[in-house]
MDTraj code that builds the backbone (N, CA, C; nanometers):
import mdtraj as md
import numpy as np

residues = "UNK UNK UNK UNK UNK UNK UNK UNK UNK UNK UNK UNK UNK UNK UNK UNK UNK UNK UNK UNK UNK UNK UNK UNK UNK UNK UNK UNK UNK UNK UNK UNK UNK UNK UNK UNK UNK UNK UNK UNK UNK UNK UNK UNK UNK UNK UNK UNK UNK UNK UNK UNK UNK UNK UNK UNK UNK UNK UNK UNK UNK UNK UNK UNK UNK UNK UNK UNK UNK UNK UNK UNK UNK UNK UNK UNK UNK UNK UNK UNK UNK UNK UNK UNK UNK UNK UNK UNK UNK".split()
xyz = np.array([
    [-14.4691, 2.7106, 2.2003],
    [-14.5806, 2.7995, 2.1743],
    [-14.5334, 2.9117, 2.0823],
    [-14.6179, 2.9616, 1.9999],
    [-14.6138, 3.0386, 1.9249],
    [-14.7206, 3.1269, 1.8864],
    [-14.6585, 3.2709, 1.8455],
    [-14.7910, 3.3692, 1.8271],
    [-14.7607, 3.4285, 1.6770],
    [-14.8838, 3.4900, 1.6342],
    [-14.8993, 3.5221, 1.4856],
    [-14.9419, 3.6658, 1.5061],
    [-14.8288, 3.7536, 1.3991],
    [-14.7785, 3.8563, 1.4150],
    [-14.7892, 3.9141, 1.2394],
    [-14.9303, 4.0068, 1.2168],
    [-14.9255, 4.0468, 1.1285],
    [-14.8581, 4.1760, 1.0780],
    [-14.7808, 4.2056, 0.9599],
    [-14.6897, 4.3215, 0.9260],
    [-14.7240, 4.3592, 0.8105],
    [-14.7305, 4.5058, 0.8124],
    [-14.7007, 4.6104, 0.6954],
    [-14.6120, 4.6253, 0.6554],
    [-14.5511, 4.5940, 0.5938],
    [-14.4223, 4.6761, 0.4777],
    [-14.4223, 4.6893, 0.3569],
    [-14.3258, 4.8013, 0.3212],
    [-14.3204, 4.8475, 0.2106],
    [-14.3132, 4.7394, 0.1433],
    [-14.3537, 4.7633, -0.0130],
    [-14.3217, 4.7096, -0.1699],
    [-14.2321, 4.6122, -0.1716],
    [-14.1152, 4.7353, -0.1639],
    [-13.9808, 4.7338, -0.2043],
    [-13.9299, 4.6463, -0.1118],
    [-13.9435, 4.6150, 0.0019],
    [-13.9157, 4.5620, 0.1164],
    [-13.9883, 4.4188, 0.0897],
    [-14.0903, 4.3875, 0.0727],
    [-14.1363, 4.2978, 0.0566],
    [-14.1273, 4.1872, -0.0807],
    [-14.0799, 4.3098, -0.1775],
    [-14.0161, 4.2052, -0.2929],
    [-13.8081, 4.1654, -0.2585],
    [-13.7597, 4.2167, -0.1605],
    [-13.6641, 4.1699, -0.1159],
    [-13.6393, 4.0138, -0.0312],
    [-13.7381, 4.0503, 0.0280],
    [-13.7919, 3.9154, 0.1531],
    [-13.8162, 3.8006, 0.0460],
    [-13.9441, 3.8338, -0.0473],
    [-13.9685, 3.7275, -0.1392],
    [-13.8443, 3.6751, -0.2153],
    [-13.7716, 3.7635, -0.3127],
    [-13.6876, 3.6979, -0.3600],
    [-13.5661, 3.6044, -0.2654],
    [-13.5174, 3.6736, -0.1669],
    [-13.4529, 3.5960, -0.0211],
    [-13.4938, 3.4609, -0.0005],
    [-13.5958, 3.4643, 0.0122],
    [-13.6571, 3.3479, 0.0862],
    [-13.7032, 3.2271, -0.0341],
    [-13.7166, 3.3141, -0.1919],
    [-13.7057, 3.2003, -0.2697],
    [-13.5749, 3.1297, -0.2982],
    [-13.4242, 3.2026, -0.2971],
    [-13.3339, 3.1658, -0.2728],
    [-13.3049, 3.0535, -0.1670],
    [-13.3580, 3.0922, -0.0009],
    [-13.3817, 2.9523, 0.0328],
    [-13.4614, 2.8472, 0.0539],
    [-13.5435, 2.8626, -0.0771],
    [-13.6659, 2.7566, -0.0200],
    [-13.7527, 2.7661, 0.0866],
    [-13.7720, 2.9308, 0.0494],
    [-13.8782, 2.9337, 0.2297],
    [-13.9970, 3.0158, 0.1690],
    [-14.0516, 3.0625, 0.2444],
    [-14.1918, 3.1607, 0.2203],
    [-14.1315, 3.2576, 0.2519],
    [-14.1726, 3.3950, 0.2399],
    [-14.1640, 3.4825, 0.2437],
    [-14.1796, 3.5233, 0.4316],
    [-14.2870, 3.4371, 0.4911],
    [-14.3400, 3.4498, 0.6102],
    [-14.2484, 3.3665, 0.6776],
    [-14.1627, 3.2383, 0.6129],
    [-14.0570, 3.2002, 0.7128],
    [-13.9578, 3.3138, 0.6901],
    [-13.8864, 3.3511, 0.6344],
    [-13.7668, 3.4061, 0.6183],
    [-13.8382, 3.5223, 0.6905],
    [-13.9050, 3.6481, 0.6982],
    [-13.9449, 3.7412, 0.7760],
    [-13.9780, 3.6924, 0.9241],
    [-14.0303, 3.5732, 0.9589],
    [-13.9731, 3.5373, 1.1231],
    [-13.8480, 3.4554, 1.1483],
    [-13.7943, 3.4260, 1.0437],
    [-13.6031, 3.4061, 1.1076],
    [-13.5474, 3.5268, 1.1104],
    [-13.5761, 3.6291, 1.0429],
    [-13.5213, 3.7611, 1.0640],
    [-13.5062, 3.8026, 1.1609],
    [-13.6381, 3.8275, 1.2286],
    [-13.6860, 3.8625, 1.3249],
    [-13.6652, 3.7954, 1.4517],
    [-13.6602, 3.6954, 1.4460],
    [-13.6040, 3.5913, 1.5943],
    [-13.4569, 3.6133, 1.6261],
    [-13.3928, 3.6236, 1.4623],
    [-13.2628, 3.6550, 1.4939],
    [-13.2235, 3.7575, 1.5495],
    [-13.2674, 3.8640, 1.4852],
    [-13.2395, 4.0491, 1.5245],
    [-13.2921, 4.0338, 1.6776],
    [-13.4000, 3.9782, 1.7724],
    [-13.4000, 3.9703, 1.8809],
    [-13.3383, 3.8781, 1.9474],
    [-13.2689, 3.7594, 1.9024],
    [-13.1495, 3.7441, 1.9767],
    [-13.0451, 3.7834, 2.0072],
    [-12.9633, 3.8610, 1.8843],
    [-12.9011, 3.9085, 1.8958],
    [-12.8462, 4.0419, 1.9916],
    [-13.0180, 4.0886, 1.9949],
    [-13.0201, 4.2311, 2.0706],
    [-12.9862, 4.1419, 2.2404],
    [-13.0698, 4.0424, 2.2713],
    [-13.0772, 3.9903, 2.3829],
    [-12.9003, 3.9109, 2.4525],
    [-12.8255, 3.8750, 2.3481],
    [-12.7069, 3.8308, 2.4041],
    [-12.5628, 3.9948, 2.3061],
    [-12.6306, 4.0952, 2.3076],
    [-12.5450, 4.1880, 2.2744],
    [-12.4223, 4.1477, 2.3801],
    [-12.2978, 4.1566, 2.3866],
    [-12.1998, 4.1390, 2.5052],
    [-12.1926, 4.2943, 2.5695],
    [-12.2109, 4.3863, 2.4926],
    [-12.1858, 4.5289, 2.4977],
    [-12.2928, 4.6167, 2.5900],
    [-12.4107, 4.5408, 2.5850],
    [-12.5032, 4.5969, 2.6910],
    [-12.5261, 4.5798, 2.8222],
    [-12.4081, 4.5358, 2.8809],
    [-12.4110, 4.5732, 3.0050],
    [-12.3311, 4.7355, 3.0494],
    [-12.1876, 4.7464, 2.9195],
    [-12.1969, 4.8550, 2.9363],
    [-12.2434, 4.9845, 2.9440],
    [-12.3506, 4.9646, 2.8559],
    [-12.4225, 5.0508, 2.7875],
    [-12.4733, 5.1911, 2.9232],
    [-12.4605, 5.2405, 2.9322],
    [-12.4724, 5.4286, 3.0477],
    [-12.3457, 5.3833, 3.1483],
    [-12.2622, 5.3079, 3.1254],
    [-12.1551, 5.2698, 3.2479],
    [-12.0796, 5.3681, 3.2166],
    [-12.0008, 5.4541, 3.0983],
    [-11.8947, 5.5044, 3.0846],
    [-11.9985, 5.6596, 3.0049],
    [-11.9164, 5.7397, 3.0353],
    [-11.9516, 5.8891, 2.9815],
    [-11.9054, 5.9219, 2.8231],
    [-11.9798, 6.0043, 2.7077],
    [-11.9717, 5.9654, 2.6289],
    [-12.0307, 6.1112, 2.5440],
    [-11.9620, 6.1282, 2.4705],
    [-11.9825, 6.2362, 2.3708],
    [-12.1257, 6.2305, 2.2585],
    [-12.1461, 6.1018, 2.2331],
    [-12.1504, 6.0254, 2.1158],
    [-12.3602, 5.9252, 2.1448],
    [-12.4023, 6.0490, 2.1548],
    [-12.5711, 6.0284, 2.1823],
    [-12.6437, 5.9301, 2.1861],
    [-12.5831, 5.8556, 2.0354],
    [-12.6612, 5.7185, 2.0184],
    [-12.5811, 5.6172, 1.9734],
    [-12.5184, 5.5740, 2.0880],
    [-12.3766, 5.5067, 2.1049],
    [-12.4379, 5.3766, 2.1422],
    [-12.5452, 5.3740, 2.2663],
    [-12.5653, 5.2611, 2.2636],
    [-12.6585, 5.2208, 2.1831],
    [-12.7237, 5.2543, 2.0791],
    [-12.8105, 5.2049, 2.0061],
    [-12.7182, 5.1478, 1.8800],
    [-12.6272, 5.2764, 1.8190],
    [-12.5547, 5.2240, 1.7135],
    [-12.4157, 5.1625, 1.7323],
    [-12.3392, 5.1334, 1.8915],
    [-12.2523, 5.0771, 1.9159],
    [-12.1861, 4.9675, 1.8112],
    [-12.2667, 4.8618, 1.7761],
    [-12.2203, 4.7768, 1.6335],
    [-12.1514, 4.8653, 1.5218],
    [-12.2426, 4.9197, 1.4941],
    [-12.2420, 4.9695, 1.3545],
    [-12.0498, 5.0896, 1.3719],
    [-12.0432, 5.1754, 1.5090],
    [-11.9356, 5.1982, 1.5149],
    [-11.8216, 5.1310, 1.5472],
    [-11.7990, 5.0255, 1.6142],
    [-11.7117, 4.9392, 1.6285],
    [-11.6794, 4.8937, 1.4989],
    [-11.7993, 4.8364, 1.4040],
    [-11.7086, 4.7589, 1.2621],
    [-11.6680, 4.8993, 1.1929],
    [-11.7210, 5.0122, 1.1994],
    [-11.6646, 5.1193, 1.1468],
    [-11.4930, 5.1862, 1.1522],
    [-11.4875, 5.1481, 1.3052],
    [-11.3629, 5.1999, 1.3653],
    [-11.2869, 4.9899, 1.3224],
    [-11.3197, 4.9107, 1.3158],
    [-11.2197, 4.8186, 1.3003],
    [-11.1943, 4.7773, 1.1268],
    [-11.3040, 4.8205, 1.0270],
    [-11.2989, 4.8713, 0.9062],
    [-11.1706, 4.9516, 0.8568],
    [-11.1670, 5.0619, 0.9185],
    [-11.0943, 5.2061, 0.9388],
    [-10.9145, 5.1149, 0.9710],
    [-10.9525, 5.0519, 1.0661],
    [-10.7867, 4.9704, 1.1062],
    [-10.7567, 4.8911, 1.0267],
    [-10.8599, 4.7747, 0.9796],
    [-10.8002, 4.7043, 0.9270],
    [-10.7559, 4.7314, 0.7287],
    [-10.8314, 4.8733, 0.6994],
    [-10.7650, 4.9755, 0.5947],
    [-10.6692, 4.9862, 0.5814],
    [-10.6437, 5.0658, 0.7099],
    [-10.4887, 5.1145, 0.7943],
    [-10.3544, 4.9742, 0.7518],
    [-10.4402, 4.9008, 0.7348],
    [-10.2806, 4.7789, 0.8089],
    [-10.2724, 4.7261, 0.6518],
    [-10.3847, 4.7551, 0.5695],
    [-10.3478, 4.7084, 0.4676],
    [-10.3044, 4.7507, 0.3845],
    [-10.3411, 4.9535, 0.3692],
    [-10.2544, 5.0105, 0.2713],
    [-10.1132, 5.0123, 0.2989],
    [-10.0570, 4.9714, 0.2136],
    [-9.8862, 4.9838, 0.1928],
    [-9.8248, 4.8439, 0.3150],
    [-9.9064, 4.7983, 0.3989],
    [-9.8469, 4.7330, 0.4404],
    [-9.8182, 4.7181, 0.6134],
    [-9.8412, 4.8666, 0.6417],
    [-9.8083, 4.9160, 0.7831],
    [-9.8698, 4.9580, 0.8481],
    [-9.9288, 4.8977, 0.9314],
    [-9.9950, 4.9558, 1.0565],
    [-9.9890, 5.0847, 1.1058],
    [-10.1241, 5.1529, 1.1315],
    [-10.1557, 5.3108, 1.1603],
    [-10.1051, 5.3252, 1.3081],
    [-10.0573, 5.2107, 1.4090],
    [-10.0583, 5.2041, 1.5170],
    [-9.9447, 5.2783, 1.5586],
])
top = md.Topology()
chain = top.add_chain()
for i, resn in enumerate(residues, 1):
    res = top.add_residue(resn, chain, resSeq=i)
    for name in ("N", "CA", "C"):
        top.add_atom(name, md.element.get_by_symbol(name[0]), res)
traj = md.Trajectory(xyz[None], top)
């Protein structure tokens, strides 16, 4: 079963999707619901949200942007290991 889910978006946003989706041979309306199925799977098998209010935390919107700081902080290391050679550790 399936339901039909009409959206507003921007222009600019919407000539992104189009060109995307002509890249893979899709519509504009497939590639905007694989997006979307994906980004809610993903949210749904996060591994990280069970921690999420378990530990105390400086850092406000930690569990919302948790991803985005983890590749930040493993970005940051794997910098570390590559300038010159030697690990920041």
């Amino acid at each position: 079963m399936s339901q039909m889910l009409v959206l507003e978006i921007p222009d600019e946003v919407y000539k992104i999707l189009t060109d995307l989706a002509q890249q893979e041979g899709k519509t504009p309306e497939e590639m905007g619901a694989q997006w979307i199925a994906t980004t809610v799977e993903r949210i749904q098998n996060d591994p990280l949200e069970r921690f999420i209010g378990a530990l105390p935390s400086d850092i406000p919107d930690w569990a919302d942007r948790h991803d985005e700081y983890l590749g930040e902080a493993l970005m940051k290391q794997m910098q570390g290991q590559n300038e010159g050679g030697a690990s920041d550790a």
